[in-house]
Z-matrix of the N, CA and C atoms (Angstrom, degrees):
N
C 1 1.459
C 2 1.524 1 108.68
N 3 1.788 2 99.85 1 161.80
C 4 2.050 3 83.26 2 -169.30
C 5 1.556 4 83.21 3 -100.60
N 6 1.555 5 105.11 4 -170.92
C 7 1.675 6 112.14 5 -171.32
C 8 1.335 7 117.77 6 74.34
N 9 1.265 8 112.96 7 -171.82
C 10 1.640 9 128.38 8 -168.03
C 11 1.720 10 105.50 9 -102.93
N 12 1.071 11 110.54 10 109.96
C 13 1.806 12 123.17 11 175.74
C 14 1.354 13 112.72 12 -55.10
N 15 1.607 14 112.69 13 120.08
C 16 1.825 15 93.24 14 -170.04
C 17 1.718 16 81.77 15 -101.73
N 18 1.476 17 113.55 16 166.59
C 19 1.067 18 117.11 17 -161.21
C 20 1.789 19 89.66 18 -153.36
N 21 1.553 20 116.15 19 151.11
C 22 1.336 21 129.27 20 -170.68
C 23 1.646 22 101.29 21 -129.56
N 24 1.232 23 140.33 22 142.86
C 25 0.970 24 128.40 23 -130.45
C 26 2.411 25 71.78 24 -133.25
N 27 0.974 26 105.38 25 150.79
C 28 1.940 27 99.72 26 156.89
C 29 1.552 28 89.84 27 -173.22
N 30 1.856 29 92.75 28 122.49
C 31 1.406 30 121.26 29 130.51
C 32 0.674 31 116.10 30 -179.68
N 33 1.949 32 117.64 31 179.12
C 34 1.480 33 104.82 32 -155.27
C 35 1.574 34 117.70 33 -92.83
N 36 1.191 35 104.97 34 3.36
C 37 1.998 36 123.98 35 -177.69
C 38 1.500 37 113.79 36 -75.13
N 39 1.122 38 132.11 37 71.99
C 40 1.890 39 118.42 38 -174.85
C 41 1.415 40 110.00 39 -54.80
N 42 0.869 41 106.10 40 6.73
C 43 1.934 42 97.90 41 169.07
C 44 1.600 43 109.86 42 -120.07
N 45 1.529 44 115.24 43 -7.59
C 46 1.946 45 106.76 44 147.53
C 47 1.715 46 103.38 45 -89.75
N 48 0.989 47 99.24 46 -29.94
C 49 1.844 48 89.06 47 177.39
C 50 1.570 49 108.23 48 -64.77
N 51 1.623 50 134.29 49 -34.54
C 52 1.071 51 124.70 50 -167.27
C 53 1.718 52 92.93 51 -97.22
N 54 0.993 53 141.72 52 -5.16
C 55 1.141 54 150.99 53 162.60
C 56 1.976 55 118.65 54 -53.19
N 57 1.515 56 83.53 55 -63.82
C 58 1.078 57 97.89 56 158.35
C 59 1.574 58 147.54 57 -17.59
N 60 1.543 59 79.03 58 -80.20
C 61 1.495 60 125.61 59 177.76
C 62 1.310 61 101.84 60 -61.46
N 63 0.949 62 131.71 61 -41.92
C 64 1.446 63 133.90 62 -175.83
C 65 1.769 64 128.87 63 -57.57
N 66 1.794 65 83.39 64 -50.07
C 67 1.726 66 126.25 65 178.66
C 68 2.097 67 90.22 66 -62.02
N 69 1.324 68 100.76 67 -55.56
C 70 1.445 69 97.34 68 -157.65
C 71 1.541 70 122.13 69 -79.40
N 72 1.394 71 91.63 70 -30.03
C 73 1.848 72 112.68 71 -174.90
C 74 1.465 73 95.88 72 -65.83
N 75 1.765 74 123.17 73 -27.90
C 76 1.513 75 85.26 74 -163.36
C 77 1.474 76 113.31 75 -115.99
N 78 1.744 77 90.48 76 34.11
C 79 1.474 78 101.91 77 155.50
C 80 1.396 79 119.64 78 -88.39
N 81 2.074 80 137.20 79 101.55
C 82 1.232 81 115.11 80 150.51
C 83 1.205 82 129.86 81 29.43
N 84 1.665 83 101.03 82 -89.80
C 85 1.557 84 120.39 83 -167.56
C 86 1.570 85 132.26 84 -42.23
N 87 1.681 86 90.05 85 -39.63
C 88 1.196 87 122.76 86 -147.13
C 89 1.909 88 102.28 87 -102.31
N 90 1.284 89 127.71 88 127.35
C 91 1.575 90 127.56 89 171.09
C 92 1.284 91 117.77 90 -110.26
N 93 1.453 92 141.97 91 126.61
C 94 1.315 93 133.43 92 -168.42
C 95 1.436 94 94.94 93 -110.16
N 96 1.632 95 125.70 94 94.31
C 97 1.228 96 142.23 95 -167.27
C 98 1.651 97 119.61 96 -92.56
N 99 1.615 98 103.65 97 -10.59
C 100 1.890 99 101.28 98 160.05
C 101 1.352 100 98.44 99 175.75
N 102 1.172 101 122.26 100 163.37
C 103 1.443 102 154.63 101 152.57
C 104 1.423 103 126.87 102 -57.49
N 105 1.098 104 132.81 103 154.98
C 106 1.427 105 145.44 104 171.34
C 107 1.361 106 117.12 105 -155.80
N 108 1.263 107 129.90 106 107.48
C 109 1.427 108 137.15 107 150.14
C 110 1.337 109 125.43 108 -43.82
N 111 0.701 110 122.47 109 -9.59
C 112 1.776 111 132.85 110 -172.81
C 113 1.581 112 127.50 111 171.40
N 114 1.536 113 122.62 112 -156.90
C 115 1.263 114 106.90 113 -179.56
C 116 1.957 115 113.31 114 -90.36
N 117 1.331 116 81.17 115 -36.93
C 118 2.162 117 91.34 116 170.24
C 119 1.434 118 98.62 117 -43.65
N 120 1.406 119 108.36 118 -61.91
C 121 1.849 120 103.80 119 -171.90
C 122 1.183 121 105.75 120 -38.36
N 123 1.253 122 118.58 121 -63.04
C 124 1.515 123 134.74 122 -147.03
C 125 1.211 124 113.38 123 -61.11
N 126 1.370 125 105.57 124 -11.68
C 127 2.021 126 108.22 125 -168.40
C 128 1.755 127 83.07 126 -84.14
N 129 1.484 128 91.55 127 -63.92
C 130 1.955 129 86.85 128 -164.66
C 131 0.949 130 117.41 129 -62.16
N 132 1.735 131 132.91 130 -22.10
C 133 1.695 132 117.46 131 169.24
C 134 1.499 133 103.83 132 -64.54
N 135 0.950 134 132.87 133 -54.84
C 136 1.339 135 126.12 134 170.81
C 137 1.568 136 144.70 135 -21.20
N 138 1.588 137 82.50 136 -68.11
C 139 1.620 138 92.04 137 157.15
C 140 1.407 139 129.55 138 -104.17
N 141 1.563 140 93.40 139 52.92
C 142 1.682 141 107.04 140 177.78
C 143 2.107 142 83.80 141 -148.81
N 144 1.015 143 124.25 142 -13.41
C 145 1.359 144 104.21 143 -157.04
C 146 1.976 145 93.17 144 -120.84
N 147 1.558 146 103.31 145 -33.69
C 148 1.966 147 104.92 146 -170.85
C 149 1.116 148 110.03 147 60.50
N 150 1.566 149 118.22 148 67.14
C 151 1.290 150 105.08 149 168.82
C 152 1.543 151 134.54 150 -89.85
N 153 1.183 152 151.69 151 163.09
C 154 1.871 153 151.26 152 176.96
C 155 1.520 154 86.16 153 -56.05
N 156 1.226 155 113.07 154 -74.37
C 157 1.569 156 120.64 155 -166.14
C 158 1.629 157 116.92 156 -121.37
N 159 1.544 158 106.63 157 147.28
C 160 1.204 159 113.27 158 161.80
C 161 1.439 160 121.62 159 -117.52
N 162 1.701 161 137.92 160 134.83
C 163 1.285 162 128.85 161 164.65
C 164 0.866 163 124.39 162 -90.43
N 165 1.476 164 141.71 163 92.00
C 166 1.478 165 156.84 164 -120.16
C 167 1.267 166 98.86 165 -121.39
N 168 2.099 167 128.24 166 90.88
C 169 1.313 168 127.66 167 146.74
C 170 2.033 169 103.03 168 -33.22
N 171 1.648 170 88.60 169 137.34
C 172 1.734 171 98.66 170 -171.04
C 173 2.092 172 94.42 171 -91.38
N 174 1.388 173 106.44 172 -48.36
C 175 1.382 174 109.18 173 176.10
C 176 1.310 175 115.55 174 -85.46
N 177 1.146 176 143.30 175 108.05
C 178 1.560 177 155.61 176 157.80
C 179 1.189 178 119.59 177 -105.00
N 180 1.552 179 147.66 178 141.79
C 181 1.400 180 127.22 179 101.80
C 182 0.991 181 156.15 180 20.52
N 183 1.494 182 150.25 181 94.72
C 184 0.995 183 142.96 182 173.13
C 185 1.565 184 118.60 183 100.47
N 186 1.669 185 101.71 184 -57.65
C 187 1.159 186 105.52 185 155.24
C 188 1.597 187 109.35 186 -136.91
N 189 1.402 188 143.44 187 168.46
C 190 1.066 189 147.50 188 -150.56
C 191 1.832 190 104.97 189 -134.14
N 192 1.772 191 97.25 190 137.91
C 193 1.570 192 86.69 191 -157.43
C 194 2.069 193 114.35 192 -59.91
N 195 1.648 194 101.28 193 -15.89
C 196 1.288 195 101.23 194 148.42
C 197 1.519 196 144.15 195 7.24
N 198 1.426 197 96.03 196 -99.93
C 199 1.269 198 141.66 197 161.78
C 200 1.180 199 85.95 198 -34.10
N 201 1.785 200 95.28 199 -107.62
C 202 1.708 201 99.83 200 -162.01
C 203 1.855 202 121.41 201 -17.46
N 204 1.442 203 96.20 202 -54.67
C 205 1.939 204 93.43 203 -176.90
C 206 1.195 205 103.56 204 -49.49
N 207 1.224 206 124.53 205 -57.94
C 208 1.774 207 107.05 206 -163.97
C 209 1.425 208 111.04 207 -72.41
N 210 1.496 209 117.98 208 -22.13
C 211 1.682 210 93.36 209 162.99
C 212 1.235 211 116.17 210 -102.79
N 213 1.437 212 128.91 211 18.60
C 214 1.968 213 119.74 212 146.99
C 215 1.254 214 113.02 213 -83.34
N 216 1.628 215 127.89 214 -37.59
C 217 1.490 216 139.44 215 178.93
C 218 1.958 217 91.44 216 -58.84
N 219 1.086 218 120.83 217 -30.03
C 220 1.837 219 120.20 218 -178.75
C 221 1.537 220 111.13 219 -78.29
N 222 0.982 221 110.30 220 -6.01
C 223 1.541 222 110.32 221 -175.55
C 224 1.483 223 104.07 222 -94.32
N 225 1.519 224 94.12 223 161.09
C 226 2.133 225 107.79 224 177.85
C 227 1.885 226 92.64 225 -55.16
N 228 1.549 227 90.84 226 129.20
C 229 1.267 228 97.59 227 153.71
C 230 1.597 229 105.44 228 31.76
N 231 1.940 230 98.23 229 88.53
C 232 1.251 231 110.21 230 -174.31
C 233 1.055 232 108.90 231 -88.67
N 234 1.671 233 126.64 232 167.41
C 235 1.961 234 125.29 233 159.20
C 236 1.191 235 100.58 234 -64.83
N 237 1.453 236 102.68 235 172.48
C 238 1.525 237 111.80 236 158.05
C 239 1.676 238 113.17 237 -89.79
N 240 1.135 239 95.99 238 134.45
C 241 1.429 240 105.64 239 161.46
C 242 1.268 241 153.25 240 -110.17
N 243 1.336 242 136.81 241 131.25
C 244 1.481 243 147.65 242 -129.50
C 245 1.558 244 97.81 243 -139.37
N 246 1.522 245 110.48 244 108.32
C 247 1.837 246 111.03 245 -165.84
C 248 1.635 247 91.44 246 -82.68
N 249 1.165 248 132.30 247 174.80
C 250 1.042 249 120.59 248 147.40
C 251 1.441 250 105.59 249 -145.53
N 252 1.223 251 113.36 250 165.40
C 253 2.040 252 128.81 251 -157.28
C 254 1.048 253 116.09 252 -178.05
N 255 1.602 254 109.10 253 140.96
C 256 1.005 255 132.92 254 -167.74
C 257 1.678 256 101.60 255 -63.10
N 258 1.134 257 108.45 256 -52.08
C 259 1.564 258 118.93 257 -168.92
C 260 1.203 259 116.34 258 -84.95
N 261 1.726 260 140.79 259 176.76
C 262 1.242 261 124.54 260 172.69
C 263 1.503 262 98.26 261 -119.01
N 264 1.128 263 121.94 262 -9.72
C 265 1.333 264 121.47 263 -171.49
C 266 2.146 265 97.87 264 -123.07
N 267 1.481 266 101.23 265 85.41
C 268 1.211 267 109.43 266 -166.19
C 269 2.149 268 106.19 267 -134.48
N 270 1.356 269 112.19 268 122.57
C 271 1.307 270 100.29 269 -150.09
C 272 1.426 271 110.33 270 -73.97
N 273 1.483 272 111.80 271 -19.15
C 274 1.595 273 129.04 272 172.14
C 275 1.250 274 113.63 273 -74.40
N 276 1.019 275 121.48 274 -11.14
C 277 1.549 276 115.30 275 171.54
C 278 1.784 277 102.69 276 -94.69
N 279 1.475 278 118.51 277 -32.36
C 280 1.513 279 106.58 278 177.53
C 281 1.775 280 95.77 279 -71.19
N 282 1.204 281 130.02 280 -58.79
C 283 1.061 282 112.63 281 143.63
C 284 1.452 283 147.41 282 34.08
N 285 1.656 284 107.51 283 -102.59
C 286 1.481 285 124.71 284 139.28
C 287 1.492 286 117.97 285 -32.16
N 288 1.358 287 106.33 286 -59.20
C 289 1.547 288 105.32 287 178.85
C 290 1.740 289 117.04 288 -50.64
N 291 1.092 290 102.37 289 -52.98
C 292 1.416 291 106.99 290 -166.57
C 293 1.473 292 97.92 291 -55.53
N 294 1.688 293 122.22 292 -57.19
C 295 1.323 294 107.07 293 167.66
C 296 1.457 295 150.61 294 -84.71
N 297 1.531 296 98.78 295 50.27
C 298 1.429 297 100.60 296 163.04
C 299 1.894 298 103.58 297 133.96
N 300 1.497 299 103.03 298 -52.78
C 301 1.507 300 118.74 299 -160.39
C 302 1.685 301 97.34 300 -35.50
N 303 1.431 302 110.39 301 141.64
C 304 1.645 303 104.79 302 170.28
C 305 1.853 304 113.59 303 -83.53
N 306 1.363 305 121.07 304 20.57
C 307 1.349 306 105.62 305 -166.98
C 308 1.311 307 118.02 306 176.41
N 309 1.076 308 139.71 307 -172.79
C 310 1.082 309 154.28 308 137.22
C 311 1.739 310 139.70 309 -148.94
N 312 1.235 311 116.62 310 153.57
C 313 1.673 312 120.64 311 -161.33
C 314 1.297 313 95.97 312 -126.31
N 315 1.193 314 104.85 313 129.33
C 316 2.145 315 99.69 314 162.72
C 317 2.010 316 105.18 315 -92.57
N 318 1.128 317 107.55 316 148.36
C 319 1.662 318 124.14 317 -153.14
C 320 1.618 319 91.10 318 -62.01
N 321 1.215 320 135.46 319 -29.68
C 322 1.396 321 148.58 320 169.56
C 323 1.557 322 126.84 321 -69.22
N 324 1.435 323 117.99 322 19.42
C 325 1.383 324 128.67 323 -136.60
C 326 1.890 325 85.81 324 -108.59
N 327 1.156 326 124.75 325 110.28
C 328 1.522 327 113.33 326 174.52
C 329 1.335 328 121.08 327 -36.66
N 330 1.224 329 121.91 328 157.31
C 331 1.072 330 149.97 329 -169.96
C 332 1.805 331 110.49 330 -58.94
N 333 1.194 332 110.24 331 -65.01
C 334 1.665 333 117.40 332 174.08
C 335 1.728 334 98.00 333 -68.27
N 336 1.495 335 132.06 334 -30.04
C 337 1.555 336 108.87 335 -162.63
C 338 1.762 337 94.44 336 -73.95
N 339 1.695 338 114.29 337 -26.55
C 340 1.472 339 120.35 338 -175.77
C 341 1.263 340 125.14 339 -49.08
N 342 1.755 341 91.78 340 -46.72
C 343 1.502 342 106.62 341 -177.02
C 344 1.623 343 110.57 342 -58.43
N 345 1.775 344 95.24 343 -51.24
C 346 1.850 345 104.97 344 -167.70
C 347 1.580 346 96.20 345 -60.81
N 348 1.332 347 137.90 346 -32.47
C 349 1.367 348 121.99 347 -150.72
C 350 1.505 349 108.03 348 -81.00
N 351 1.797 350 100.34 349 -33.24
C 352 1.731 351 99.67 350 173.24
C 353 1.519 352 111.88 351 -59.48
N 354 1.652 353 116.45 352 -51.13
C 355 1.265 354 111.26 353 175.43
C 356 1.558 355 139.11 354 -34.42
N 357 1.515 356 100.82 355 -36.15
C 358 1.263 357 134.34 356 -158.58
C 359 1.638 358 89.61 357 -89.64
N 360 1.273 359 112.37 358 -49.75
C 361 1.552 360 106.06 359 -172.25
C 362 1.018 361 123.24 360 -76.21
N 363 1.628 362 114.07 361 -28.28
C 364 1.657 363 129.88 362 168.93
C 365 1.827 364 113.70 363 -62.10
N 366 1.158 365 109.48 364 -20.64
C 367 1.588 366 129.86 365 173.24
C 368 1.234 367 114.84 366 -79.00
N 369 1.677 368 105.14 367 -14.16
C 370 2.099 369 112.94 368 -168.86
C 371 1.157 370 120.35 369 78.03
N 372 1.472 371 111.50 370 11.29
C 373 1.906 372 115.80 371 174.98
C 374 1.403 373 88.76 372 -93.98
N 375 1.758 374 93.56 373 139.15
C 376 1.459 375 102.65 374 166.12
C 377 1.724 376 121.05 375 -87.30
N 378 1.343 377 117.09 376 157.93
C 379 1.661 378 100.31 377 -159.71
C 380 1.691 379 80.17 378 -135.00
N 381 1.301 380 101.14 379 104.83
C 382 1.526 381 122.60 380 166.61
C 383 2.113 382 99.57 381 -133.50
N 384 1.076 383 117.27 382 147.84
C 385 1.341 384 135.12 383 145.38
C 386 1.346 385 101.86 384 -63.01
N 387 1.387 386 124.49 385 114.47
C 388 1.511 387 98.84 386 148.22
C 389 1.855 388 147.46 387 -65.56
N 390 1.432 389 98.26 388 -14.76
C 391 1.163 390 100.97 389 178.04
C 392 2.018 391 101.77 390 -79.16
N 393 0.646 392 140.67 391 -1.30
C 394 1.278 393 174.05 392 -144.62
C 395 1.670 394 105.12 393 -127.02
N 396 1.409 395 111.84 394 -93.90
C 397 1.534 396 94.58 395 155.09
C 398 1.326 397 148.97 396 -16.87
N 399 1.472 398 106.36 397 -42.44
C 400 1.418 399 118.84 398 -168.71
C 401 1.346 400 111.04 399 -80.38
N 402 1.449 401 110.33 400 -42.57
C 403 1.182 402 148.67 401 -175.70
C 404 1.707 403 110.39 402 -52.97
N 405 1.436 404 98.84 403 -58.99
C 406 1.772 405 107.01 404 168.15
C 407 1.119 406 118.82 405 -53.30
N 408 1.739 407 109.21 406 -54.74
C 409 1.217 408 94.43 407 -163.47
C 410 1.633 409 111.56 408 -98.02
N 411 1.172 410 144.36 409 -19.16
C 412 1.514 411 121.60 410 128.02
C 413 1.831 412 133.01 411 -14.87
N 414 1.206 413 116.40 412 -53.89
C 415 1.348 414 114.07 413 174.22
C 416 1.828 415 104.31 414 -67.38
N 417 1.227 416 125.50 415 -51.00
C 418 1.478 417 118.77 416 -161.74
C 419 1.667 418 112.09 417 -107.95
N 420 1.295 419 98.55 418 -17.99
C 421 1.638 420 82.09 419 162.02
C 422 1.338 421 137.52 420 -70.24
N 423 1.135 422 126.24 421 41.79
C 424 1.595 423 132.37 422 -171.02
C 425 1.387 424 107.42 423 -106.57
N 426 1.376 425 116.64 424 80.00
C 427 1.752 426 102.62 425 165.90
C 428 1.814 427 115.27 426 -89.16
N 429 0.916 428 91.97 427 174.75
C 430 1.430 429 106.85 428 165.86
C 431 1.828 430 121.44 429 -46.68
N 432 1.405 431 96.67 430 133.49
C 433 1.663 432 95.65 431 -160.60
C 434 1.698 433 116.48 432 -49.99
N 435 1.056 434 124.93 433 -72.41
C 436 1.714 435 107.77 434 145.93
C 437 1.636 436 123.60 435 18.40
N 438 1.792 437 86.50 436 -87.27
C 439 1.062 438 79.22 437 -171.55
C 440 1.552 439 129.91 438 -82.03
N 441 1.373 440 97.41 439 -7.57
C 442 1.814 441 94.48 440 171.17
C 443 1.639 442 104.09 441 -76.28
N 444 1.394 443 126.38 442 -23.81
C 445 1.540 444 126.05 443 161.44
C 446 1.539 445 120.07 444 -34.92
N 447 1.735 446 95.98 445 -55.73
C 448 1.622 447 98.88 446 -173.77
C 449 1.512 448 120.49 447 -76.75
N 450 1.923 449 111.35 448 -29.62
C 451 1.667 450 105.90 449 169.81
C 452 1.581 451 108.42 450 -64.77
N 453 1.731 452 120.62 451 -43.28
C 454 1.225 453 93.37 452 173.16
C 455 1.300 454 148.66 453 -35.68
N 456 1.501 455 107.68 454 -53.71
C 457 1.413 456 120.08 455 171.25
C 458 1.189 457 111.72 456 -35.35
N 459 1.806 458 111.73 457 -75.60
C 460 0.817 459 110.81 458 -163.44
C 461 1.415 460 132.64 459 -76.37
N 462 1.431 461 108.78 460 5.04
C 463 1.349 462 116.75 461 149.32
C 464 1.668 463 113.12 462 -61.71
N 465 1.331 464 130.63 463 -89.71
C 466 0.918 465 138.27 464 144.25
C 467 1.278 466 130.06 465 38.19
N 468 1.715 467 106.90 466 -63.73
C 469 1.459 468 126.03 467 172.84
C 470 1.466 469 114.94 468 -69.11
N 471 2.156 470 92.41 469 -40.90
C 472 2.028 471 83.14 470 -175.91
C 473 1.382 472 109.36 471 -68.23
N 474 1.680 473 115.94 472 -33.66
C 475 1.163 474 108.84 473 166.54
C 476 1.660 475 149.49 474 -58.81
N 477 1.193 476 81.11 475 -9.67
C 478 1.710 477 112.07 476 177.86
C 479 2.086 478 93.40 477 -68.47
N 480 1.165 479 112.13 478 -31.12
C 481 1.635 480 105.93 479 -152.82
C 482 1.965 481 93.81 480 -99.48
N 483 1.001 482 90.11 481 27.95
C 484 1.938 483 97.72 482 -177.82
C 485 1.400 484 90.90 483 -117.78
N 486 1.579 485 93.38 484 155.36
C 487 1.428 486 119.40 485 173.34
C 488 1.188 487 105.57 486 -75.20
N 489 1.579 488 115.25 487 -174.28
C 490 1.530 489 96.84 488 173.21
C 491 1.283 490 104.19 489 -105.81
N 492 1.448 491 151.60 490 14.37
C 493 1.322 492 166.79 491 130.49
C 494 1.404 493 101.73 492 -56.22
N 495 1.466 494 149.40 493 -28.96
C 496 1.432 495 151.91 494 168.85
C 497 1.107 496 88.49 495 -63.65
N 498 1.682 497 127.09 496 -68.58
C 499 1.589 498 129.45 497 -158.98
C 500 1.123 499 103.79 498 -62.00
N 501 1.166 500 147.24 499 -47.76
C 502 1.095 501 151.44 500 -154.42
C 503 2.100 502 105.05 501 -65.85
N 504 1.921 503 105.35 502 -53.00
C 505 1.052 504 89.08 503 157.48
C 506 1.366 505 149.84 504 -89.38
N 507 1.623 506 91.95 505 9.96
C 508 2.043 507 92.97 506 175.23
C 509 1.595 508 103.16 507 -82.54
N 510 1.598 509 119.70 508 -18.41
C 511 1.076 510 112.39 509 -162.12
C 512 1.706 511 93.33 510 -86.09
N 513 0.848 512 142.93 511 -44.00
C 514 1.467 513 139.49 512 160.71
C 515 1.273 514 116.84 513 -47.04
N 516 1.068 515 128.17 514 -47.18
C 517 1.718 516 138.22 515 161.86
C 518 1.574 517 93.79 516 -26.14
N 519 1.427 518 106.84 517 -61.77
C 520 1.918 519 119.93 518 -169.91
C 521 1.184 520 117.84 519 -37.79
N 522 1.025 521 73.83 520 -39.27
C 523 2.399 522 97.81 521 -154.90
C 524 2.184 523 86.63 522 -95.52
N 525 0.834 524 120.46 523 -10.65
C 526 2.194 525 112.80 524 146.76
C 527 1.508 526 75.97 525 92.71
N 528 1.320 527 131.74 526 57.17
C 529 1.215 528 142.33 527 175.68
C 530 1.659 529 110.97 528 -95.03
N 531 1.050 530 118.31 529 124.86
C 532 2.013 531 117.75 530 -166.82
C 533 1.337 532 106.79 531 -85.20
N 534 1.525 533 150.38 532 138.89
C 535 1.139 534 129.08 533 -179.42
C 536 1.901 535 110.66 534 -61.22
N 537 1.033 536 129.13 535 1.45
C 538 1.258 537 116.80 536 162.47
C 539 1.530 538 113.01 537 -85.49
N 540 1.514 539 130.93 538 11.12
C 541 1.319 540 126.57 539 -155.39
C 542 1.637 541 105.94 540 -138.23
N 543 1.325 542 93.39 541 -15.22
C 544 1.771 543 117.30 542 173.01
C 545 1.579 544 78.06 543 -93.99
N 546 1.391 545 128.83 544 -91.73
C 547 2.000 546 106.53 545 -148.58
C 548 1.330 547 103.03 546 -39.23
N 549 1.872 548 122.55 547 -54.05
C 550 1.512 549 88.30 548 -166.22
C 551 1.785 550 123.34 549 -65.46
N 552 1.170 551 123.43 550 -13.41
C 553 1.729 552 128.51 551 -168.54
C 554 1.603 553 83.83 552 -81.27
N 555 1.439 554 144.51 553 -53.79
C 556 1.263 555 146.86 554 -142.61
C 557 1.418 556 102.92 555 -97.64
N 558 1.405 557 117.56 556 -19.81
C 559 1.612 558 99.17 557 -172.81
C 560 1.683 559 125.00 558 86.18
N 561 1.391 560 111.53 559 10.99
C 562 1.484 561 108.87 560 171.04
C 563 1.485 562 94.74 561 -140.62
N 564 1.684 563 91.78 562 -170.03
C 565 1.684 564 110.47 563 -153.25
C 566 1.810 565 97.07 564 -87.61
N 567 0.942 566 121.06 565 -177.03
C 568 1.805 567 130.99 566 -177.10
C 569 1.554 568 94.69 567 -88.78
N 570 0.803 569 124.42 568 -36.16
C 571 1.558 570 130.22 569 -169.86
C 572 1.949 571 97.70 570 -71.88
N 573 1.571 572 122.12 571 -35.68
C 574 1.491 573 138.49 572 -175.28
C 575 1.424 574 91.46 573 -65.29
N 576 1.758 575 106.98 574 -59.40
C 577 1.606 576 105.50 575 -166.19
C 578 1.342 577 107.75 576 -64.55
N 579 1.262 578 116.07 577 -36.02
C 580 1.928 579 86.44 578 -163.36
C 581 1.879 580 107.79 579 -94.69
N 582 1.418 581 130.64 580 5.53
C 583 1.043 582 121.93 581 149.07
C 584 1.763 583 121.85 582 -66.65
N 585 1.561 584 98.41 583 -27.63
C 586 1.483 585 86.49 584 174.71
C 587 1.931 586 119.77 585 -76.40
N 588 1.581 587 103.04 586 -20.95
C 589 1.110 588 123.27 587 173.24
C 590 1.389 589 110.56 588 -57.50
N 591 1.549 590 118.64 589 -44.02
C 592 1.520 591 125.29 590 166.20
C 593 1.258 592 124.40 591 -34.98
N 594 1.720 593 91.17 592 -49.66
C 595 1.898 594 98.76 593 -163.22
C 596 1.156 595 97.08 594 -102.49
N 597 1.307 596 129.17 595 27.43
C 598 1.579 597 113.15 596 168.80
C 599 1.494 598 93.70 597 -125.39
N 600 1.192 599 124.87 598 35.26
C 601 0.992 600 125.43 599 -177.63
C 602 1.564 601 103.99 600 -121.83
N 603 1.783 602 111.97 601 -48.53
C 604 0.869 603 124.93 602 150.39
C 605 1.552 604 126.36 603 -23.24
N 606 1.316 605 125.00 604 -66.41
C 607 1.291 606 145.16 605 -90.13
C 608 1.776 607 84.33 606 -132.53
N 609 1.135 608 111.57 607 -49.43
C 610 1.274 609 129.13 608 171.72
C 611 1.389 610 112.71 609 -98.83
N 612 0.977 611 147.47 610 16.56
C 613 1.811 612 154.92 611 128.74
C 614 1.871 613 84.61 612 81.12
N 615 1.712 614 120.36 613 58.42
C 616 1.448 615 125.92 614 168.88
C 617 1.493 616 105.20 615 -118.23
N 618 1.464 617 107.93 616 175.06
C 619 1.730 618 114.22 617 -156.79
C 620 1.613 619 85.62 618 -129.12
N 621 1.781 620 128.77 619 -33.12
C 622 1.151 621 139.29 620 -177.78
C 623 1.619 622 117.08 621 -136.48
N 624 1.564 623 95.95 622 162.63
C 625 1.140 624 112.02 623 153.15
C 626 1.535 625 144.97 624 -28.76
N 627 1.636 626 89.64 625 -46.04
C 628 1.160 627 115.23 626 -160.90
C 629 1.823 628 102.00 627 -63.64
N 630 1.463 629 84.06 628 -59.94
C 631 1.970 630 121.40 629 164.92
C 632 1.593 631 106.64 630 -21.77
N 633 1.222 632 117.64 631 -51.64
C 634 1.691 633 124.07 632 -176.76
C 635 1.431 634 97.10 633 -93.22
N 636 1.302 635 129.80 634 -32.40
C 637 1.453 636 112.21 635 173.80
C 638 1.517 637 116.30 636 -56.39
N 639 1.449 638 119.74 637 -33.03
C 640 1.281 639 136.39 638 -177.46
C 641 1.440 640 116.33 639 -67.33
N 642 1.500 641 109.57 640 -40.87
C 643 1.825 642 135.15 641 -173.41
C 644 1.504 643 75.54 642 -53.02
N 645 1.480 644 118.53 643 -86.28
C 646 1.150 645 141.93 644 -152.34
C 647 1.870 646 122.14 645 -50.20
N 648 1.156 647 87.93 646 -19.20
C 649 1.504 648 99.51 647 -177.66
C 650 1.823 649 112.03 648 -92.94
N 651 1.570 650 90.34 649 -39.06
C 652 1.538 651 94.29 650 165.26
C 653 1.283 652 131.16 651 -86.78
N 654 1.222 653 135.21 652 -11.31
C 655 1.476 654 155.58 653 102.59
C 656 1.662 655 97.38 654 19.63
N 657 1.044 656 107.69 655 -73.29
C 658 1.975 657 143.23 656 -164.46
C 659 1.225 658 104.70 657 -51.84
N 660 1.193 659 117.19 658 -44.04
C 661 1.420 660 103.81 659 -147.13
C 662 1.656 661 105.24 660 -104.44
């Protein structure tokens, strides 16, 4: 995006929030436009402040960064959001993912990858590792047999409404594949991959990557 990224800071630690703040403020680009104590905060700084991005503590108080995402992701023309956690294998952050969040950061994440990942997310790229990705959602996707019965399906079905050139790239999407890493495995240009990236975005009613990595995984099992 062009301009200066305003950015909202939530968790409940004032010394990762001033941490933060520190990392982000003394980027130019970048504006650190309010605070949040938790997830309650986080709704009303939000929809009092409009920020590009939020870095959304996943464990809070009171309210849980959870929560908060699915009711800032509910608002007109939401920010993007960036969970962040201690852990990498954390079930509220697959969670988060599933509803909406573009990403996630572990609280240990260097300083320049912090900066690039807001950038990156304020741009609408989602900023997962895939080995990292894979990793999460293997450890915490395990529900109850049932219910891993019923996401299958209904994975299944959205996947049912893809071509088999669509499938081909959600299933690479899965496996934390970059659209420069799908044309060369697939045989077309970067400009091929991310229109198909469009309509499977479409097509399957997702906001991310992450979203079809998930289709695809529950698909799997």
């Amino acid at each position: 995006m062009s301009g200066e990224i305003r950015v909202v800071l939530v968790d409940d630690d004032p010394m990762v929030r001033t941490g933060l703040g520190l990392i982000l403020g003394g980027d130019p680009g970048i504006a650190i436009v309010a605070e949040a104590v938790d997830g309650e905060d986080a709704v009303r700084v939000v929809a009092e402040h409009r920020p590009d991005v939020v870095l959304m503590d996943i464990r809070m108080p009171r309210r849980d960064g959870l929560s908060a995402t699915e009711a800032i992701l509910a608002m007109p023309d939401p920010p993007r959001i960036l969970v962040l956690t201690t852990f990498d294998a954390d079930d509220l952050v697959l969670k988060a993912l599933r509803a909406g969040a573009a990403g996630f950061l572990l609280k240990d994440t260097p300083p320049a990858r912090l900066v690039e990942a807001v950038r990156a997310v304020a741009d609408g790229q989602p900023m997962l590792s895939p080995s990292v990705t894979a990793q999460l959602i293997a450890a915490v996707a395990q529900p109850e047999l049932g219910a891993a019965q019923s996401a299958r399906a209904a994975a299944e079905g959205k996947l049912a409404t893809l071509t088999d050139r669509e499938v081909e790239v959600a299933q690479a999407i899965g496996r934390g594949l970059s659209n420069q890493e799908i044309a060369g495995e697939l045989y077309m240009s970067v400009a091929t991959v991310k229109a198909h990236v469009g309509r499977l975005f479409t097509k399957l009613g997702v906001d991310n990557r992450v979203q079809i990595a998930i289709l695809v995984h529950d698909a799997q099992k």
